[in-house]
N, C-alpha and C positions, 0 to 999 in steps of 0.2 A: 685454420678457421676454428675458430673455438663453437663447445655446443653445452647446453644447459645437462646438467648430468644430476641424478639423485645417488644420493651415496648414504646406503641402512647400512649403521654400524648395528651387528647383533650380537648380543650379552646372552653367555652362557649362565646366568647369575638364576635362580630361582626368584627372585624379588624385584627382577625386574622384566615384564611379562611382553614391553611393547618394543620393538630396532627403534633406535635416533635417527631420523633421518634429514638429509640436508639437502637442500637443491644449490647447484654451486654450476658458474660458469669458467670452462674450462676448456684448454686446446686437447686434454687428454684423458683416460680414466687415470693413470696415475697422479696427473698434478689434481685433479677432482678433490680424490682422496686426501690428498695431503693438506688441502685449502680445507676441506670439511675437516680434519683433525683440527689444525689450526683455528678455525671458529667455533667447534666445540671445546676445544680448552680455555676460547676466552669468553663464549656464552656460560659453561658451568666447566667451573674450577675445580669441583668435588670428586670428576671424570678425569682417569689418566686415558685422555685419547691417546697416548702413544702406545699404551698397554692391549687398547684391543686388537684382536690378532681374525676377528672375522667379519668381513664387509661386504656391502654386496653394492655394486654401481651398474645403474641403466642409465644409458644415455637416449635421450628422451629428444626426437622429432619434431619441434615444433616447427 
């Protein structure tokens, strides 16, 4: 049964002050994750989603 999951990628970066976050429907927290990388590299290309190394997923009740 898949569930609507929020996945904050957070930036250790000084310049950048606020996590990205994604709402993504998903059977799991790892495919979550992976669907939000994938939409963040084709929403902004300037981001190496594959580079961040710290995330944080709640899966969210509705």
């Amino acid at each position: 049964m898949a569930h609507v999951y929020t996945v904050e990628f957070l930036f250790d970066a000084p310049h950048v002050s606020d996590p990205i976050r994604k709402h993504i429907l998903a059977d799991d927290r790892y495919e979550a994750v992976e669907l939000a990388r994938q939409l963040l590299a084709l929403q902004d290309p300037f981001v190496d989603a594959e580079r961040i190394d710290l995330c944080k997923v709640v899966r969210l009740d509705v």
